[in-house]
C-alpha positions in Angstrom: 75.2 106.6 118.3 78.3 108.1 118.2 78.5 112.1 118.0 82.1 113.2 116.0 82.9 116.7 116.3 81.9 118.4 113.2 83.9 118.4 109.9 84.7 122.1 108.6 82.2 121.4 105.5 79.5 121.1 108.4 80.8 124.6 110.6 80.9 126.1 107.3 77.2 124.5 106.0 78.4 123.1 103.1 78.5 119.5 101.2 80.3 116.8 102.7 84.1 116.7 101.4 83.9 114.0 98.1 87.5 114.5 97.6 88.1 110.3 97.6 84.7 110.3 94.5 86.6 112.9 92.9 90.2 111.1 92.7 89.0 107.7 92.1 86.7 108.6 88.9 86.5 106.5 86.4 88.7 108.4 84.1 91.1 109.6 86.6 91.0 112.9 88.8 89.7 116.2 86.6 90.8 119.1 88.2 88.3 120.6 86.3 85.5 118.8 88.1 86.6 119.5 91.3 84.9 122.5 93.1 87.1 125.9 93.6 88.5 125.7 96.9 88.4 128.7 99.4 91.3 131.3 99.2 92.3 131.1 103.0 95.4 131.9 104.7 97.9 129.9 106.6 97.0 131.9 110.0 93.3 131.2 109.2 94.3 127.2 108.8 96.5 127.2 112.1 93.4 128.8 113.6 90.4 126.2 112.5 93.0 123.3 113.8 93.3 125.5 117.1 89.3 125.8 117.0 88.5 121.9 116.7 84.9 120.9 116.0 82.9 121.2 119.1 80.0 123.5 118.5 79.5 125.1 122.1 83.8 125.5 122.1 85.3 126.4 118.4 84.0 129.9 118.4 85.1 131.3 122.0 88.1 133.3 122.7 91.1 131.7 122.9 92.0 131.2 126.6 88.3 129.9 127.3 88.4 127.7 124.8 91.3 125.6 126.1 89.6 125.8 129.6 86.1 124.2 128.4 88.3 121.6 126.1 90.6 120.5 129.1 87.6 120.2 131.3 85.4 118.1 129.1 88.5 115.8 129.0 88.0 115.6 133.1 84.7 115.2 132.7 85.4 112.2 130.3 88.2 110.8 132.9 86.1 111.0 135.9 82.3 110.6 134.3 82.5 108.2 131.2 85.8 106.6 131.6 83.4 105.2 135.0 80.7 103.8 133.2 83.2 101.1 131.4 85.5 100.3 133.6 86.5 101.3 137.3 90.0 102.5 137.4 92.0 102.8 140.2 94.1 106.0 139.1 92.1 108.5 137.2 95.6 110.4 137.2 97.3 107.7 135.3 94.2 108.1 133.0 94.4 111.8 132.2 98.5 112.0 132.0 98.1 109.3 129.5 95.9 111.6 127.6 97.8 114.3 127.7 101.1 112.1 126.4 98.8 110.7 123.6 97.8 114.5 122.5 101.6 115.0 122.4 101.8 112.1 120.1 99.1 112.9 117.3 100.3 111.9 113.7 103.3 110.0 115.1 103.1 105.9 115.5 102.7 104.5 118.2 104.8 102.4 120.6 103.3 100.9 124.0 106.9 100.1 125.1 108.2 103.6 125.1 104.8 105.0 126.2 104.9 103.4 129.2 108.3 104.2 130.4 106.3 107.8 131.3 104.6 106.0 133.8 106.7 104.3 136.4 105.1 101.5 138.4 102.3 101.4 135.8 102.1 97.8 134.2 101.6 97.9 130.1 98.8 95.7 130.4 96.8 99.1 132.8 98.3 101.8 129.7 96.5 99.1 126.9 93.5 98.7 128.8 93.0 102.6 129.2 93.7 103.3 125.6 91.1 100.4 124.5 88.8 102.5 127.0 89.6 105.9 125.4 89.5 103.7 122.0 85.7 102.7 122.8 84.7 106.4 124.1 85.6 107.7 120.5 88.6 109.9 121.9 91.4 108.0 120.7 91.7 107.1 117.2 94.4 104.4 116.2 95.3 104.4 112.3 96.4 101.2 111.3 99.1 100.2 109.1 99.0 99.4 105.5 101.1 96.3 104.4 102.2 95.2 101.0 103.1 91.2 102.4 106.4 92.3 102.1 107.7 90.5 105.6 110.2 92.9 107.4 109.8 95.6 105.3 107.1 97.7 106.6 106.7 98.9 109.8 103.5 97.7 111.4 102.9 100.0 114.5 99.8 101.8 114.6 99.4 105.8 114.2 97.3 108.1 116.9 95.0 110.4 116.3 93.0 112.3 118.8 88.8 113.0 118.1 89.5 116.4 117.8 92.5 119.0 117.3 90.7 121.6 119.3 91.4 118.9 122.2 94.9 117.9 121.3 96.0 121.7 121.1 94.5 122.8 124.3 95.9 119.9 126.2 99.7 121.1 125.1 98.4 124.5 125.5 99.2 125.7 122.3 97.8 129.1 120.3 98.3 130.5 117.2 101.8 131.9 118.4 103.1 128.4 118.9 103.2 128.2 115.4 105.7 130.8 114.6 108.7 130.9 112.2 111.1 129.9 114.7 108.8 127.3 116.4 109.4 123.8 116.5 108.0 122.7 112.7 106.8 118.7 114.2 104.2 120.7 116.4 101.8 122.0 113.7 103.2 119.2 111.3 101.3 116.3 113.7 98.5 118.4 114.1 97.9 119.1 110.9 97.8 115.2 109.8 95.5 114.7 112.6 93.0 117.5 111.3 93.2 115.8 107.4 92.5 112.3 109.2 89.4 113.3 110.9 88.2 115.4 107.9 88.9 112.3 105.9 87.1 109.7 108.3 83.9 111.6 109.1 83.6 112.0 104.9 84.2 108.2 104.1 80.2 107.5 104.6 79.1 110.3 101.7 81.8 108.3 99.4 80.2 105.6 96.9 83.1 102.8 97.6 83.7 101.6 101.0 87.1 103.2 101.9 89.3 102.1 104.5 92.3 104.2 106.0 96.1 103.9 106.7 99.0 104.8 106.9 102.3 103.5 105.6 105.9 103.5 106.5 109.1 101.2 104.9 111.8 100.6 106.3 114.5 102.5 104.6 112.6 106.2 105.5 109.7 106.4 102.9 106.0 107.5 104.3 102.9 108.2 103.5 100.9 110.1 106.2 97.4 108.3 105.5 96.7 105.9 102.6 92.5 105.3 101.2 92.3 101.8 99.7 89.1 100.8 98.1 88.6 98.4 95.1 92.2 98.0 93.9 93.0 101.6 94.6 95.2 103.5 96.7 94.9 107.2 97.4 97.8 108.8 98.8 97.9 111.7 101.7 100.8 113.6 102.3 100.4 116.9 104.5 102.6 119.8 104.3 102.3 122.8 106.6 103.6 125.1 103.8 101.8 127.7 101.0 104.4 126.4 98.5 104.7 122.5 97.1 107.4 121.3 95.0 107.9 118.6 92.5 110.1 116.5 95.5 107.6 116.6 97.7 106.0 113.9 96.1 108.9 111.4 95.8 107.8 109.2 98.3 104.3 109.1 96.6 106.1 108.1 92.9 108.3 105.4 94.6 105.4 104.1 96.3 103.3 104.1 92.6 106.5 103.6 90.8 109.0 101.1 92.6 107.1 100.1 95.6 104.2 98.2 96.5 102.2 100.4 94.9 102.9 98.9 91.5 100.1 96.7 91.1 97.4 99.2 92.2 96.1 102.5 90.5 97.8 105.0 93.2 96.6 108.9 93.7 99.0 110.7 94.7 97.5 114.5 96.7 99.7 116.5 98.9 97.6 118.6 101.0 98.9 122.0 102.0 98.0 125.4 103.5 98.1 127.4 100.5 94.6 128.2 98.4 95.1 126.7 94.8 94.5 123.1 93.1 97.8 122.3 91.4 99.1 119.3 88.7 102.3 117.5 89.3 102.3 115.1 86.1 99.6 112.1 86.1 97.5 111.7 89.2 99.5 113.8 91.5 98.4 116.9 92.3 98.3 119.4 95.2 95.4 120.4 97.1 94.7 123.2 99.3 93.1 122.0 102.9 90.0 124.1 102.1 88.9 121.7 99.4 87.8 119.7 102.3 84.9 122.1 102.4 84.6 123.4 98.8 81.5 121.1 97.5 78.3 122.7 97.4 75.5 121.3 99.9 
């Protein structure tokens, strides 16, 4: 049985988040129908990705928090890593996870992770990551693909089990986060928090859901796509309080112009601020506490 981390609608004893029921309704997405969302704060956001999901870890102070996150990730290195495969350098191991945590929300490429290890074949960093893969640490988010040959970009996404991990192991606090911090930080953390939240509400859904994400060649993205039954929901994050009508342009080019065209497409920016907002049909804006707005 594998044990996830719990979602915020668990740590906050609430219903699990129906977000993908709520866009894919039958008549379309009704604000109206979907639950009021928490009025939180972009420090209080920051600090529930900082916090992770680990019962026994979220709620300690800072400083001890990172210590019990970076040692259950020895523990996993030197005690479960073991009982699938014997590796011969349990330092190659942990580095690697400490370059994947500094790739979370970005795609990734085998070739360029490797250069970080010299004298390390590829073949060694593929088996490890199938290891952390099977141990439920590593998460890889597949591409979506249209059939369009050689225009989208087929390298898998990576996503860690839990942010609480990922932050301690670039030992990042809430003051990493500041004005005149480096934006890509919180911005791949933050896609990896809406991913997990995502995956561990897909069995509460009534359709099957399967998740992506999707890239084209010419600069257009979407952090994580749903697809179930002909439809496509769209995730963009945005570390921000504020959205604005541009922010969804690769969402409408994807519904509009792109591959999107022959499916019904959601459009939902997620974002740190604390209301539900309309951007024309079947875009709108949600704050990341709807995640954990629906009643038990």
């Amino acid at each position: 049985m594998t044990m996830l981390p719990l979602s915020m609608a668990e740590a906050r004893r609430m219903g699990p988040a129906r977000i993908l029921d709520w866009a894919s309704a039958e008549d379309g997405p009704n604000p109206a129908a979907l639950p009021k969302p928490e009025a939180k704060s972009r420090a209080d956001y920051i600090e529930m990705i900082l916090a992770g999901g680990f019962p026994e870890i979220r709620n300690l102070d800072a400083p001890q928090r990172r210590r019990r996150y970076r040692d259950y990730i020895d523990s996993v290195v030197e005690r479960d890593v073991a009982d699938v495969l014997k590796i011969r350098k349990s330092d190659t191991m942990r580095r690697l996870i400490d370059q994947l945590a500094a790739r979370v929300g970005n795609e990734l490429n085998v070739e360029s992770l490797n250069r970080q290890f010299n004298g390390v074949q590829r073949k060694t960093i593929e088996t490890y990551m199938d290891i952390l893969t099977k141990l439920s640490l590593l998460k890889r988010l597949p591409a979506w693909t249209s059939g369009e040959t050689g225009r989208d970009i087929r390298h898998p996404k990576v996503h860690l089990v839990d942010t609480g991990i990922a932050s301690a192991l670039r030992s990042m606090n809430s003051q990493s986060f500041n004005i005149d911090a480096n934006p890509t930080a919180l911005g791949g953390l933050f896609e990896n928090f809406v991913h997990n939240e995502l995956a561990k509400s897909l069995p509460f859904q009534k359709q099957e859901w399967r998740l992506y994400h999707w890239r084209y060649d010419k600069g257009r993205e979407i952090d994580i796509i749903a697809e179930a039954d002909r439809t496509i929901i769209g995730f963009e994050m945005k570390t921000s309080t504020l959205v604005e009508e541009d922010d969804f342009r690769h969402l409408r080019w994807f519904r509009d112009d792109g591959p999107g065209k022959t499916w019904n497409v959601i459009g939902i920016i997620v974002y740190m601020g604390d209301r539900l907002l309309s951007f024309g049909k079947n875009m709108f804006a949600l704050p990341l506490s709807a995640f954990w707005s629906f009643p038990a």
